[in-house]
N, C-alpha and C positions, 0 to 999 in steps of 0.2 A: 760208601757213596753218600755225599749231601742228601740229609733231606728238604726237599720244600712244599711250602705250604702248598701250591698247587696240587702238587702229589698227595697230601692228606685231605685235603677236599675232594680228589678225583676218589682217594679210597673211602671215604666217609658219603660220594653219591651225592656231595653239597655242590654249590660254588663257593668262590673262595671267600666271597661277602657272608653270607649264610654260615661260613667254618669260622669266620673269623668273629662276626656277631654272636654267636653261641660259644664258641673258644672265650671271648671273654668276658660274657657272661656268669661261665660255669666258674672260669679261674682270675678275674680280674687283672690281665694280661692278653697278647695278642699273640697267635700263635709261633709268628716269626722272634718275639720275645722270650715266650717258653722256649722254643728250638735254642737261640741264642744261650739263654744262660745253662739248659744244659749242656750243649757245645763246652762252654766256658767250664761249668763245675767239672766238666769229665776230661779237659786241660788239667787243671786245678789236681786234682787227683793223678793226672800223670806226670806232675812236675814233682811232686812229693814221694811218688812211689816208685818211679824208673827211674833210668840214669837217662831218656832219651833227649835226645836236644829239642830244643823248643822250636826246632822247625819239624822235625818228626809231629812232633807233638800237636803243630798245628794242620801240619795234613791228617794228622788220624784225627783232629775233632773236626775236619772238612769245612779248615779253610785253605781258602787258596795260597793266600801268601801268610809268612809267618809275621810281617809286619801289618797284616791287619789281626791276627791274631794277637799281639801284643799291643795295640790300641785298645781293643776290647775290653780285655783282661784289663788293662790299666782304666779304663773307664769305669769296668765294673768292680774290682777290686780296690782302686783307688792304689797300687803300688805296679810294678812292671813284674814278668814272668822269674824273671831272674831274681830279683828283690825278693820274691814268694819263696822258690826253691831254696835260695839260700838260706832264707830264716827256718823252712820246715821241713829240710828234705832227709829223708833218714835211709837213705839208700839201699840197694837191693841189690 
């Protein structure tokens, strides 16, 4: 299940202002950023090591559709899902 930052504020006893002034404080990022790129890395890591398609892929790092998962990625990777896999995928 998605995490949201709501939900780590409610578990850290802060509000979301408070979680997110101290979140980037501590890590010079906001927390829905942190969330995001590990989302992303842990995509990343399942294009490379599974055979699973890239929509599997984007429900299990909880997104909703797999074309904003592939926005992303290409935002934050600067290349598309498929482009990745192909040049690093060493199959299992």
């Amino acid at each position: 299940e998605p995490i949201k930052v709501t939900d780590l504020a409610r578990a850290a006893g802060w509000s979301v202002a408070h979680l997110h002034d101290q979140f980037r404080a501590a890590y010079g990022q906001s927390p829905r950023q942190a969330l995001l790129a590990r989302r992303l890395n842990a995509g990343r890591e399942q294009l490379v090591g599974t055979g699973f398609s890239i929509k599997q892929i984007a429900a299990n790092t909880g997104f909703t559709h797999s074309s904003a998962f592939c926005s992303a990625f290409r935002r934050s990777f600067g290349v598309t899902p498929k482009a990745y896999r192909d040049a690093y995928y060493y199959g299992v």
